[in-house]
PyMOL Python script that loads the backbone (N, CA, C, O; Angstrom):
from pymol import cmd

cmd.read_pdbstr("""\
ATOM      1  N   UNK A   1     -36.431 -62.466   5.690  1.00  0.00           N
ATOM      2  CA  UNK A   1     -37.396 -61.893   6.599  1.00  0.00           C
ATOM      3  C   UNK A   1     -38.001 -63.031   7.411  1.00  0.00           C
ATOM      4  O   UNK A   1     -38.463 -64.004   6.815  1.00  0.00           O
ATOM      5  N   UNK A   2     -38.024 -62.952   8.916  1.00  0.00           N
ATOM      6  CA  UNK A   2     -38.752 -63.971   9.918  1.00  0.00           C
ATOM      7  C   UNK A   2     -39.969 -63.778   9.426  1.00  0.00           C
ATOM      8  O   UNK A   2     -40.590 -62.768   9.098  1.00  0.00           O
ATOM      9  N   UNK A   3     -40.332 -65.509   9.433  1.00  0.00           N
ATOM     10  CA  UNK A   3     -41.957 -65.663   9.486  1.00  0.00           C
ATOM     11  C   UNK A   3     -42.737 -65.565  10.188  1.00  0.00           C
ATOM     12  O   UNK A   3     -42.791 -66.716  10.620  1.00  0.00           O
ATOM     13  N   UNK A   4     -43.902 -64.704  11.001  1.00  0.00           N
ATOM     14  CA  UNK A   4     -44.309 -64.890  11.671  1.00  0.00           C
ATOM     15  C   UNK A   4     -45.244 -66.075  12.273  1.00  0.00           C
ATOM     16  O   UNK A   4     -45.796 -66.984  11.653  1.00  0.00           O
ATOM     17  N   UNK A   5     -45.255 -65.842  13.424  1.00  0.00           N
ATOM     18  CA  UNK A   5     -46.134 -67.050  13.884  1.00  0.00           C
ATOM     19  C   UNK A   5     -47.538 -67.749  13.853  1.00  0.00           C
ATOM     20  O   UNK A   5     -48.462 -67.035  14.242  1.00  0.00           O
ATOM     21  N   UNK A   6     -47.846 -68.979  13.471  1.00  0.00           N
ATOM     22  CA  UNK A   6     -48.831 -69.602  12.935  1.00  0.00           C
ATOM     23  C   UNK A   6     -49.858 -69.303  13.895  1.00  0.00           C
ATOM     24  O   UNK A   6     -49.156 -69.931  14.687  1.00  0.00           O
ATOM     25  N   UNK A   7     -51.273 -68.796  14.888  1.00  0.00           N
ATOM     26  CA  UNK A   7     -51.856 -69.144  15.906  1.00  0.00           C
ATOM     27  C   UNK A   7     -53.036 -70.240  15.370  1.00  0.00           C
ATOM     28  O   UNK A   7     -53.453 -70.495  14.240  1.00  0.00           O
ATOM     29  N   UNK A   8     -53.309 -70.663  16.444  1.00  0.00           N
ATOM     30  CA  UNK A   8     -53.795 -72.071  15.975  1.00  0.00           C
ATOM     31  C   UNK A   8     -55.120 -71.285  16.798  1.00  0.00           C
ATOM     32  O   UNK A   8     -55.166 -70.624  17.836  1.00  0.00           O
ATOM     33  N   UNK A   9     -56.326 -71.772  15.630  1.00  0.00           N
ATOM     34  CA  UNK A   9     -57.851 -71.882  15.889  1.00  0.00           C
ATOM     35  C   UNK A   9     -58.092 -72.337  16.709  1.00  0.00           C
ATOM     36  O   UNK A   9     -57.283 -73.196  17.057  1.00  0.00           O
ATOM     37  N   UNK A  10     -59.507 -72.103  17.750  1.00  0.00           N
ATOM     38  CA  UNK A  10     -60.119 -72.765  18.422  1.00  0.00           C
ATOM     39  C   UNK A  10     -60.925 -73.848  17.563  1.00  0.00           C
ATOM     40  O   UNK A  10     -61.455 -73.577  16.486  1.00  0.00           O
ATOM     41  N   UNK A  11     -60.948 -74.917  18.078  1.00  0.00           N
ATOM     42  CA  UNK A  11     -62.187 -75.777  17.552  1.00  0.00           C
ATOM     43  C   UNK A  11     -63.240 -75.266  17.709  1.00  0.00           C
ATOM     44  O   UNK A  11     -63.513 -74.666  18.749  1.00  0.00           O
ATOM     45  N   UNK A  12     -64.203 -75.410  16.545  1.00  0.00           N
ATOM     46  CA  UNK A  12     -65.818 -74.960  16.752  1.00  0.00           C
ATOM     47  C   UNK A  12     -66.501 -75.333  18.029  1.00  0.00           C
ATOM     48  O   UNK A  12     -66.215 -76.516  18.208  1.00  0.00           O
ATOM     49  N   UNK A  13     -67.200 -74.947  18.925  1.00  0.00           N
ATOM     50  CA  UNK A  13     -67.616 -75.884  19.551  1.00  0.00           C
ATOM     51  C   UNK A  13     -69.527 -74.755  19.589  1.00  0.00           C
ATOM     52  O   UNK A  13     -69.690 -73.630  20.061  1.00  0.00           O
ATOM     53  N   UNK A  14     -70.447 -75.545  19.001  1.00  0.00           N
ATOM     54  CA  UNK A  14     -71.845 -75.191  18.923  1.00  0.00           C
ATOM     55  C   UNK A  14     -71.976 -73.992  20.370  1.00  0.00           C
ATOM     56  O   UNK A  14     -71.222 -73.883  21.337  1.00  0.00           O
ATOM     57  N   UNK A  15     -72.719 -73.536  20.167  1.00  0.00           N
ATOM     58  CA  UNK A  15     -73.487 -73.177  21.727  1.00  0.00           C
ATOM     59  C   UNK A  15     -74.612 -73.912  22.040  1.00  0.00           C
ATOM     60  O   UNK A  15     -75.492 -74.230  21.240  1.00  0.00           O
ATOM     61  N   UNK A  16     -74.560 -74.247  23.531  1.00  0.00           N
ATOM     62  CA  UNK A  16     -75.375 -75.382  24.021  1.00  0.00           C
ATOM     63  C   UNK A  16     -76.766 -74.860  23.405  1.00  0.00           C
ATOM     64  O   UNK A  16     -77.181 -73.778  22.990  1.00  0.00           O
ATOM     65  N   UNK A  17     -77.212 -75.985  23.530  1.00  0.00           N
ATOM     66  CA  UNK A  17     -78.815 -76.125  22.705  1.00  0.00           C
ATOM     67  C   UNK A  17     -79.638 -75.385  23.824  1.00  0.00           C
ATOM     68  O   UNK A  17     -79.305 -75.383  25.009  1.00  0.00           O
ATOM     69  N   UNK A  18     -80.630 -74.825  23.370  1.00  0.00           N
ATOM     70  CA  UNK A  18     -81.994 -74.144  23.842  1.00  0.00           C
ATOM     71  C   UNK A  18     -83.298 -74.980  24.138  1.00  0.00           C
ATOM     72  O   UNK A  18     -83.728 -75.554  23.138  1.00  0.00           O
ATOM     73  N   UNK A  19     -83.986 -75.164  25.246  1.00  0.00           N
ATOM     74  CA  UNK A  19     -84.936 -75.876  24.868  1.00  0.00           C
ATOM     75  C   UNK A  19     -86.164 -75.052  24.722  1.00  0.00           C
ATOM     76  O   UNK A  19     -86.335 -74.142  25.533  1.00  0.00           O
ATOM     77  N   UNK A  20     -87.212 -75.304  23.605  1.00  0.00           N
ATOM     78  CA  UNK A  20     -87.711 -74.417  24.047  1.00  0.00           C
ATOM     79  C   UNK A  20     -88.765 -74.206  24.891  1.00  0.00           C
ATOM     80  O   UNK A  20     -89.450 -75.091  25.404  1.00  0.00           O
ATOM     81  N   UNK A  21     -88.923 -72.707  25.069  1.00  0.00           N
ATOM     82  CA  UNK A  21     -89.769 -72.208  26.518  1.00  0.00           C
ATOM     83  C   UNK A  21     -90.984 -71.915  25.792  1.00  0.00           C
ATOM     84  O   UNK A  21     -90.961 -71.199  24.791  1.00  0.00           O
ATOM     85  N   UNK A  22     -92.584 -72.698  26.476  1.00  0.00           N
ATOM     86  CA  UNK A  22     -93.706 -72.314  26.186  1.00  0.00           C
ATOM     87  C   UNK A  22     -94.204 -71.031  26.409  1.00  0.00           C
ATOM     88  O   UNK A  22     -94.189 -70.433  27.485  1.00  0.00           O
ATOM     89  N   UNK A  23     -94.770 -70.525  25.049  1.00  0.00           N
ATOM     90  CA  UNK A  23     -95.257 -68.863  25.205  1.00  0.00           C
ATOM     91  C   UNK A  23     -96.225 -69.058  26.140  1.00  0.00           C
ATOM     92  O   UNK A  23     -96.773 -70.152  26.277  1.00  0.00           O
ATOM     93  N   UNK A  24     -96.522 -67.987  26.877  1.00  0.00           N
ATOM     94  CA  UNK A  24     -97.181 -67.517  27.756  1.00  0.00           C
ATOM     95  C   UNK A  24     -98.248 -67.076  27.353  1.00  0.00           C
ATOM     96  O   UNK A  24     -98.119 -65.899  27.016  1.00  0.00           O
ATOM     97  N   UNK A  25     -99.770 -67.657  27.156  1.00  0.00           N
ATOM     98  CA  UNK A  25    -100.711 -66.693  26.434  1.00  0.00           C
ATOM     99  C   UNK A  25    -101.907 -66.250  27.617  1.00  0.00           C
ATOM    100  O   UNK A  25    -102.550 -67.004  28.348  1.00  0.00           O
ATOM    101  N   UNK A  26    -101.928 -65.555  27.573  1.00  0.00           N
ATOM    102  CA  UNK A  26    -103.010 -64.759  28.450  1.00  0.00           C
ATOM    103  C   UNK A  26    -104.334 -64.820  27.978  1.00  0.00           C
ATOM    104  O   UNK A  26    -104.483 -64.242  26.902  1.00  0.00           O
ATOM    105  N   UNK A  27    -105.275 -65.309  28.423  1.00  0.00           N
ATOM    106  CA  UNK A  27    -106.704 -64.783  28.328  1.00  0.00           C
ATOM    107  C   UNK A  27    -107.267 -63.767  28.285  1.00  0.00           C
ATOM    108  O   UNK A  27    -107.532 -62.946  29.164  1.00  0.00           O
ATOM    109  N   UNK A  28    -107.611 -63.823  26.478  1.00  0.00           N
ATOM    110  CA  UNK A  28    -107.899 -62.129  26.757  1.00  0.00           C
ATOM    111  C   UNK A  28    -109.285 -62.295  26.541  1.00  0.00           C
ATOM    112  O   UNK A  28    -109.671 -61.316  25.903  1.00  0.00           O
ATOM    113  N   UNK A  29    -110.122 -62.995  26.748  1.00  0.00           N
ATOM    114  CA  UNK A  29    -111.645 -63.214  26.260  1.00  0.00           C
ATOM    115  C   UNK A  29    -112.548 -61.808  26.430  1.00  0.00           C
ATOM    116  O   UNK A  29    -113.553 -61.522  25.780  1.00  0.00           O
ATOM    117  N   UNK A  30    -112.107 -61.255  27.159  1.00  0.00           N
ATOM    118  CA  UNK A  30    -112.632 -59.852  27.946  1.00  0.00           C
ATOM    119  C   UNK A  30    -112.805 -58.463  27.039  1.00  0.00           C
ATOM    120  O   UNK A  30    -113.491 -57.455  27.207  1.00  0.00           O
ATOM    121  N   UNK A  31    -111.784 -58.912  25.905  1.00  0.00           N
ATOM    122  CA  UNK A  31    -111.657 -57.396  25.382  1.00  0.00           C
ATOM    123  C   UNK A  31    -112.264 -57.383  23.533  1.00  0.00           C
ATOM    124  O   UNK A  31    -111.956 -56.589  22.645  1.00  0.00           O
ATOM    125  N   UNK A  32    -113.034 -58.376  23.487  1.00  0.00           N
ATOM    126  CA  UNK A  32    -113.677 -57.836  22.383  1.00  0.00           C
ATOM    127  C   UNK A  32    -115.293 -57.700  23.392  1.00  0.00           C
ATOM    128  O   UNK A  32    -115.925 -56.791  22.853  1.00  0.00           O
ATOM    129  N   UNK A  33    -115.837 -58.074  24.188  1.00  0.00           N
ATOM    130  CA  UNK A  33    -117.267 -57.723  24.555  1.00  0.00           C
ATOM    131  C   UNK A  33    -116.786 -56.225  25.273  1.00  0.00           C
ATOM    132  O   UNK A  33    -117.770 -55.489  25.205  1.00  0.00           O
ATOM    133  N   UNK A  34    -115.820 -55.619  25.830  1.00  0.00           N
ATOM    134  CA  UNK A  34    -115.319 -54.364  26.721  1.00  0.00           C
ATOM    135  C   UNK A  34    -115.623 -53.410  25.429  1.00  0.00           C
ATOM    136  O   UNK A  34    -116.347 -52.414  25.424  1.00  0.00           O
ATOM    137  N   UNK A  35    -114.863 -53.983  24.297  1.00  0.00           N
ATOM    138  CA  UNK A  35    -114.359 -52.927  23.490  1.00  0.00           C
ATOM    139  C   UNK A  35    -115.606 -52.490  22.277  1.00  0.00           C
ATOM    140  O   UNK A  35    -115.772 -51.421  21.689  1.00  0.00           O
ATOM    141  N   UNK A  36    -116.350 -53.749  22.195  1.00  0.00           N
ATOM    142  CA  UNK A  36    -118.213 -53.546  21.581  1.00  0.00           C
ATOM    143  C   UNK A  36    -119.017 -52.504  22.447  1.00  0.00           C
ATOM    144  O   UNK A  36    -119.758 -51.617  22.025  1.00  0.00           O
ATOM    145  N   UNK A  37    -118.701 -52.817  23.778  1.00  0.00           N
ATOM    146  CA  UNK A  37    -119.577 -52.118  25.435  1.00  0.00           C
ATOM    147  C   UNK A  37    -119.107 -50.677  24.708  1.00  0.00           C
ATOM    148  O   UNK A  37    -119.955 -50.027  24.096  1.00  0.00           O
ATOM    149  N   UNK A  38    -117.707 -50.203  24.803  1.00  0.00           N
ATOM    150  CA  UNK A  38    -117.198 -48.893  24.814  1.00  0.00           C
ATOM    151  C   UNK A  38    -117.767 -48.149  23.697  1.00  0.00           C
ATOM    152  O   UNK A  38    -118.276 -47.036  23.831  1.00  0.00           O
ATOM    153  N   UNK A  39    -117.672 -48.790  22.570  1.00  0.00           N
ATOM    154  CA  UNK A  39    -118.386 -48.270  21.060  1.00  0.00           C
ATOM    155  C   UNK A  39    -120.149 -48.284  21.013  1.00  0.00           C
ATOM    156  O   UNK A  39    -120.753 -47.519  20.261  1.00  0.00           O
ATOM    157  N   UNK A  40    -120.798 -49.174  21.844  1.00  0.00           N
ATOM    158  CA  UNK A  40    -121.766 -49.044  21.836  1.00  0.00           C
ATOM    159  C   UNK A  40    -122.272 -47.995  22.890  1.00  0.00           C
ATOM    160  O   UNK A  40    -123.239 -47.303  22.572  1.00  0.00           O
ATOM    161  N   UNK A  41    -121.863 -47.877  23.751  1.00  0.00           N
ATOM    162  CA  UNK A  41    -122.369 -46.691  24.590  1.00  0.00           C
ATOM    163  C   UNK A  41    -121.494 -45.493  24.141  1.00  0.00           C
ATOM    164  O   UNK A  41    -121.919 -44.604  24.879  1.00  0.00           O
ATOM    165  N   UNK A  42    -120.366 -44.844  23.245  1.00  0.00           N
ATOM    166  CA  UNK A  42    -120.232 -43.979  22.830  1.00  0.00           C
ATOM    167  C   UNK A  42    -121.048 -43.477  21.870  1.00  0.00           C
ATOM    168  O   UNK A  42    -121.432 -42.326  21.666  1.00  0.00           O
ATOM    169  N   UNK A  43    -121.288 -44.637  21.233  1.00  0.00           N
ATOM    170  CA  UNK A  43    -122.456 -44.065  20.037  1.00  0.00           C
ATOM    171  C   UNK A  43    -124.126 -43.693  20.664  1.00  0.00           C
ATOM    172  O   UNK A  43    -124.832 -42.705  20.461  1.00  0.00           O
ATOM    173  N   UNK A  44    -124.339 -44.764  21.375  1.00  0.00           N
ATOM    174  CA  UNK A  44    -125.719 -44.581  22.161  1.00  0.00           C
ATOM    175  C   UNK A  44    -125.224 -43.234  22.769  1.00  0.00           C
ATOM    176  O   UNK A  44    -125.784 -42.404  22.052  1.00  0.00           O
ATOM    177  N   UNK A  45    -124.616 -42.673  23.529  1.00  0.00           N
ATOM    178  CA  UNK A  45    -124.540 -41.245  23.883  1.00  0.00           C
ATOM    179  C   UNK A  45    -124.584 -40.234  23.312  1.00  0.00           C
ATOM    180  O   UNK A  45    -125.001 -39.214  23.860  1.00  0.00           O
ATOM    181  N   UNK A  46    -123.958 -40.281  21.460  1.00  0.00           N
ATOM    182  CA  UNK A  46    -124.193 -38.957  20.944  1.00  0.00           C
ATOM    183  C   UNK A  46    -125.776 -39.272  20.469  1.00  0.00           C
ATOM    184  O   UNK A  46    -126.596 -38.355  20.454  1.00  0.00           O
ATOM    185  N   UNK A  47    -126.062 -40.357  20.163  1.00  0.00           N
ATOM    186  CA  UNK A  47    -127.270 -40.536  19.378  1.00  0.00           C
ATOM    187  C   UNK A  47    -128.374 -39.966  20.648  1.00  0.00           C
ATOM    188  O   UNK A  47    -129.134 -39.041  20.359  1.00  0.00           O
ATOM    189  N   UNK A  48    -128.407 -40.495  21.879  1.00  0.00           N
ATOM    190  CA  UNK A  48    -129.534 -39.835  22.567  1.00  0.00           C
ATOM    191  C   UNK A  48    -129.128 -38.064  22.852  1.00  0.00           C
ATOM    192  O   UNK A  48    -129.968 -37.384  23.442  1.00  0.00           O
ATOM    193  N   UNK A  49    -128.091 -37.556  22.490  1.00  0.00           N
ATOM    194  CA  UNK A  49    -127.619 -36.479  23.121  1.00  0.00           C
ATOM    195  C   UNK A  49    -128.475 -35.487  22.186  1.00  0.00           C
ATOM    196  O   UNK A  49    -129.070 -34.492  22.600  1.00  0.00           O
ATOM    197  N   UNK A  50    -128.430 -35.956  20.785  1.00  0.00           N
ATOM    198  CA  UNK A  50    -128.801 -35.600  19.615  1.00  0.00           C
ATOM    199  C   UNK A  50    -130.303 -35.319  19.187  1.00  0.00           C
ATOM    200  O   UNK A  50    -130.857 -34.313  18.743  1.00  0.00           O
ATOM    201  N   UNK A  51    -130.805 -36.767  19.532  1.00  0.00           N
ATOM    202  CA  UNK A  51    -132.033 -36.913  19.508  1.00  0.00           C
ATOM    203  C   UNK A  51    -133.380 -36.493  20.530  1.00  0.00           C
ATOM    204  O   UNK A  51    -134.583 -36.506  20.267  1.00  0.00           O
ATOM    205  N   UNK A  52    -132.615 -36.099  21.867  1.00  0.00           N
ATOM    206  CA  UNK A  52    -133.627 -35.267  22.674  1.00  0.00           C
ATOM    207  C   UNK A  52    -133.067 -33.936  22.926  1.00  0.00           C
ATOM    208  O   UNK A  52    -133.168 -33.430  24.044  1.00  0.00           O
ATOM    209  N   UNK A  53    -132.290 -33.146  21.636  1.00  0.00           N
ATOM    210  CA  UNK A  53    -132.422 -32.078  21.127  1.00  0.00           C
ATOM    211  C   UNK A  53    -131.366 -31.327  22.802  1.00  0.00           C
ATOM    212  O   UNK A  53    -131.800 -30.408  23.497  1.00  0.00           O
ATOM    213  N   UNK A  54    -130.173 -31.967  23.015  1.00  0.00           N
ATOM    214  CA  UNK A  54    -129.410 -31.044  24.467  1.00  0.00           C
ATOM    215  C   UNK A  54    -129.902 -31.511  25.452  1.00  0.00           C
ATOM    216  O   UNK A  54    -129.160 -31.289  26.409  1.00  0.00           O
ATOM    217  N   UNK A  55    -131.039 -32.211  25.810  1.00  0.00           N
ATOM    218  CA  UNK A  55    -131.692 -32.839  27.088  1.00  0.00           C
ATOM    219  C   UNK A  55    -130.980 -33.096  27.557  1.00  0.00           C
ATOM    220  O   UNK A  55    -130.422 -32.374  28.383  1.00  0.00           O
ATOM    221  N   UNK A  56    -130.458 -34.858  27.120  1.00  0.00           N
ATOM    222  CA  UNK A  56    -129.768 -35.672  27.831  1.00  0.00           C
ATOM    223  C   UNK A  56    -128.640 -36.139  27.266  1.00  0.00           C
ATOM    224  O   UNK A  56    -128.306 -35.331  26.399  1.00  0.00           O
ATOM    225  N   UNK A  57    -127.767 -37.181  27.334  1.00  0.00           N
ATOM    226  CA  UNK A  57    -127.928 -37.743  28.967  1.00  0.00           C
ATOM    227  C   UNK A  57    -127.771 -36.833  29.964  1.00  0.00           C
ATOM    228  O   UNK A  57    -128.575 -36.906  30.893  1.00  0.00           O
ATOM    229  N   UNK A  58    -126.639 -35.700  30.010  1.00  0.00           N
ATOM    230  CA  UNK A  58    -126.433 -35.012  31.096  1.00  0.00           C
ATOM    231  C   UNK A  58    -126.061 -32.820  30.749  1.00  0.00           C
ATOM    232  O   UNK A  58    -125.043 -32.167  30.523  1.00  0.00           O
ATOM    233  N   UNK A  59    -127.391 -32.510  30.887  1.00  0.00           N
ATOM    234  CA  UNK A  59    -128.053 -31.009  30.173  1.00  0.00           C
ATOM    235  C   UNK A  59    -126.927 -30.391  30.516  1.00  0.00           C
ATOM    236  O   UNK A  59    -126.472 -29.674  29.625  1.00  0.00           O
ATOM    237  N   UNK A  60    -126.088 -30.443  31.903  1.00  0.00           N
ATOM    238  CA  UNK A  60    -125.095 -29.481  32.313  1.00  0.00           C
ATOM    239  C   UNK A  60    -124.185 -29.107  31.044  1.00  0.00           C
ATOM    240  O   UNK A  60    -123.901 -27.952  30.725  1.00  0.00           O
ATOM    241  N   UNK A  61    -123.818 -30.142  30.444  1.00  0.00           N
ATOM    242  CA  UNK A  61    -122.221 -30.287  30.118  1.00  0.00           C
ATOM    243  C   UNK A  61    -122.505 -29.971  28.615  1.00  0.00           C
ATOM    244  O   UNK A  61    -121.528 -29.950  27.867  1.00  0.00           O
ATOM    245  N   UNK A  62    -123.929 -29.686  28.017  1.00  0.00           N
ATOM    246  CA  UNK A  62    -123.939 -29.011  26.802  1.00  0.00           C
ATOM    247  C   UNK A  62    -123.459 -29.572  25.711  1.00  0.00           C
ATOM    248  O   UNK A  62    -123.570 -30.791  25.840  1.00  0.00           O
ATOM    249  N   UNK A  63    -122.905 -29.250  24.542  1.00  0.00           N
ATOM    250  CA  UNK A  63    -122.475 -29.386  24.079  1.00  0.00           C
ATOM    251  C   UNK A  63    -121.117 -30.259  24.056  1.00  0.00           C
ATOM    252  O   UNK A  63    -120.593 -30.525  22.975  1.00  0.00           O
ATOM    253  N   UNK A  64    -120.508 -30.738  25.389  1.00  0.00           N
ATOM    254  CA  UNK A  64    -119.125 -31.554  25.535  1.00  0.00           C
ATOM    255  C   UNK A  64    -119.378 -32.832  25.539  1.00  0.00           C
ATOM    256  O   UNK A  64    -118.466 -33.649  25.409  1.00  0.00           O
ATOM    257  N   UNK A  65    -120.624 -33.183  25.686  1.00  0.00           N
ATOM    258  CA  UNK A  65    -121.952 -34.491  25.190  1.00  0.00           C
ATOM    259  C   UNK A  65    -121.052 -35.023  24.517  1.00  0.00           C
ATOM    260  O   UNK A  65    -120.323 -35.942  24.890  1.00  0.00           O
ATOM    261  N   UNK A  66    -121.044 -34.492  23.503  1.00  0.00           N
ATOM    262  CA  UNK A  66    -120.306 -35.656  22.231  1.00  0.00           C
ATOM    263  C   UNK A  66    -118.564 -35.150  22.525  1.00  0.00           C
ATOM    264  O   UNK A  66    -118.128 -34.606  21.510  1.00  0.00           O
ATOM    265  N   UNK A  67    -118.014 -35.185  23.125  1.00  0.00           N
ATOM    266  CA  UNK A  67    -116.595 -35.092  23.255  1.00  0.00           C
ATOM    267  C   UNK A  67    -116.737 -36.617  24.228  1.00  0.00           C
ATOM    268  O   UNK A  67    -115.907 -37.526  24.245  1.00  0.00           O
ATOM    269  N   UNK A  68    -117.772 -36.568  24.837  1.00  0.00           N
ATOM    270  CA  UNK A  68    -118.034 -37.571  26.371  1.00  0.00           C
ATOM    271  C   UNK A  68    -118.535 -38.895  25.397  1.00  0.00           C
ATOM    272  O   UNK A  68    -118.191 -39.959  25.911  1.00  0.00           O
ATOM    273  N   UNK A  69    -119.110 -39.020  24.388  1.00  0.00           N
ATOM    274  CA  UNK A  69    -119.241 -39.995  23.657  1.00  0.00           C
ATOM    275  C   UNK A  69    -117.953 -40.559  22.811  1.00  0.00           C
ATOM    276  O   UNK A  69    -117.533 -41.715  22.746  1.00  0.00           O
ATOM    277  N   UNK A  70    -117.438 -39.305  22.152  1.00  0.00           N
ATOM    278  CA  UNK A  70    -116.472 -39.772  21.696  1.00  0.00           C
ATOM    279  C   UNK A  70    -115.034 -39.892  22.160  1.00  0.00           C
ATOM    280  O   UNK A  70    -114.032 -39.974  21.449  1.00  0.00           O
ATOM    281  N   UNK A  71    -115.114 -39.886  23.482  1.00  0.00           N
ATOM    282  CA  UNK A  71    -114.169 -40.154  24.440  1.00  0.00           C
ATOM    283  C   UNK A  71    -114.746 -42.129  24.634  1.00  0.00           C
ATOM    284  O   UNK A  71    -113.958 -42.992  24.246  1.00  0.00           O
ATOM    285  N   UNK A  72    -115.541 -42.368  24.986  1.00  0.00           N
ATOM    286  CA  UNK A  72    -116.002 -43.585  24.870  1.00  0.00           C
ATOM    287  C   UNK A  72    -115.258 -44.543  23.768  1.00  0.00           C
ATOM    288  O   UNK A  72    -114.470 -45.487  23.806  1.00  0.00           O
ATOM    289  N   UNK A  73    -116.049 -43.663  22.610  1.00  0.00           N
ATOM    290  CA  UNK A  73    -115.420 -44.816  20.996  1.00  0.00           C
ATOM    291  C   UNK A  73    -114.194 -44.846  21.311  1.00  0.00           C
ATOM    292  O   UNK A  73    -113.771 -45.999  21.233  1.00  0.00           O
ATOM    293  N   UNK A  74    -112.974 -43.687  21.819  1.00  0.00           N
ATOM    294  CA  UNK A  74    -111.897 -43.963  21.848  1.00  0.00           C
ATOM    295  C   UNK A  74    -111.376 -44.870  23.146  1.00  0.00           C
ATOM    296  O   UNK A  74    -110.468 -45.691  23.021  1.00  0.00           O
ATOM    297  N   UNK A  75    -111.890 -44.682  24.092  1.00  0.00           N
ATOM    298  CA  UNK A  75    -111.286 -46.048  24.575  1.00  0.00           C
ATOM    299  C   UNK A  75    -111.502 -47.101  24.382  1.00  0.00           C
ATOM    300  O   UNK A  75    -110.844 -48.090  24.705  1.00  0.00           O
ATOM    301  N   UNK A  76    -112.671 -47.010  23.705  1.00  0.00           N
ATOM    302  CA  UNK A  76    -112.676 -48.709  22.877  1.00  0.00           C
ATOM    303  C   UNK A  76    -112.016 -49.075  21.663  1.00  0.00           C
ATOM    304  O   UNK A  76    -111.964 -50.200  21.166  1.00  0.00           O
ATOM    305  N   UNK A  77    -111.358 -47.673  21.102  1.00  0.00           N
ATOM    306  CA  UNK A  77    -109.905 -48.215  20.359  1.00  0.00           C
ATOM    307  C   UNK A  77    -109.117 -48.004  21.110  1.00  0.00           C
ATOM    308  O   UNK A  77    -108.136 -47.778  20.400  1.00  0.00           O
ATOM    309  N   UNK A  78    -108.804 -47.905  22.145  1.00  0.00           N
ATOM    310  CA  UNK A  78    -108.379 -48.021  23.265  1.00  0.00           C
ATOM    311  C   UNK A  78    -107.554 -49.492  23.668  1.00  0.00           C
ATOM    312  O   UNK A  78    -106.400 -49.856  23.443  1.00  0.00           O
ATOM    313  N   UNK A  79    -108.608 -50.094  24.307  1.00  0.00           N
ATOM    314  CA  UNK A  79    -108.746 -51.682  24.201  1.00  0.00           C
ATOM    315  C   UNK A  79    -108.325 -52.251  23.344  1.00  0.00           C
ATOM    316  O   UNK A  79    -107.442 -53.109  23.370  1.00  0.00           O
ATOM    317  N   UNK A  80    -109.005 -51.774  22.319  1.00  0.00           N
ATOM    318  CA  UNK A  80    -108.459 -52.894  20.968  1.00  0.00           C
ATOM    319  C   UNK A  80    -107.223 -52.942  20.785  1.00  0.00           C
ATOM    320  O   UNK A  80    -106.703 -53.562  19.857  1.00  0.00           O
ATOM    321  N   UNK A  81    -106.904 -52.606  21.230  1.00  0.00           N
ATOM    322  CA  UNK A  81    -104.903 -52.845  20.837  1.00  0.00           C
ATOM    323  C   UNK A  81    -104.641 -53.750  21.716  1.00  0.00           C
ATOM    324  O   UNK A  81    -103.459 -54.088  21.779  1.00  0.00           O
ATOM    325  N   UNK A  82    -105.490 -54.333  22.531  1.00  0.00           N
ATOM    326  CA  UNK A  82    -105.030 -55.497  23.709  1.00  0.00           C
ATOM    327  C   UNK A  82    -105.670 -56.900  23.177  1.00  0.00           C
ATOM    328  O   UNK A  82    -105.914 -57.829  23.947  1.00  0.00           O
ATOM    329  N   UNK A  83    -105.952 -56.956  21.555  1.00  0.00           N
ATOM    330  CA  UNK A  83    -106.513 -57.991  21.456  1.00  0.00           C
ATOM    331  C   UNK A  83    -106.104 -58.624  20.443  1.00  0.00           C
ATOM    332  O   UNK A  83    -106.170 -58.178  19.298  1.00  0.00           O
ATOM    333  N   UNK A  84    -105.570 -59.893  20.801  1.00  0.00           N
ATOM    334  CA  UNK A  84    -104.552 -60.345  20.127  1.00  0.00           C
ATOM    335  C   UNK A  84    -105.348 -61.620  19.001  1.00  0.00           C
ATOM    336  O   UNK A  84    -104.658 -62.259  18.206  1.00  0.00           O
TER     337      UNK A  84
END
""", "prot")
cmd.dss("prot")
cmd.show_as("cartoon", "prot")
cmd.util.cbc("prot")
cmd.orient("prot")
């Protein structure tokens, strides 16, 4: 029976080297005082909404007061996911 034929390897040859590339860091100084701001005026909103009994801050909207506060807290977990 014929032998088949030997194929001959490439030599190893590395892949060219990488140098490396400086990360890119962004300034985020902004988003822990944004994201305190957002939680503190969500809470200051149900708390005055609460405490002058439907008054305020804004009599129209009734009861959606605290949806409008806690629309607040949530964009300040919102934010927080931008802070590294």
């Amino acid at each position: 029976m014929p032998k088949s034929r030997i194929r001959k390897k490439d030599d190893y040859t590395p892949p060219p080297t990488r140098t490396p590339q400086a990360i890119k860091l962004t300034n985020r100084n902004w988003v822990a005082p944004v994201m305190l701001a957002f939680f503190l005026v969500g809470l200051a909103w149900i708390v005055v909404f609460y405490l002058s009994e439907t008054q305020l801050p804004i009599e129209t909207l009734g009861n959606w007061n605290i949806v409008v506060g806690f629309g607040f807290i949530a964009a300040g977990f919102g934010v927080s996911t931008q802070w590294k």
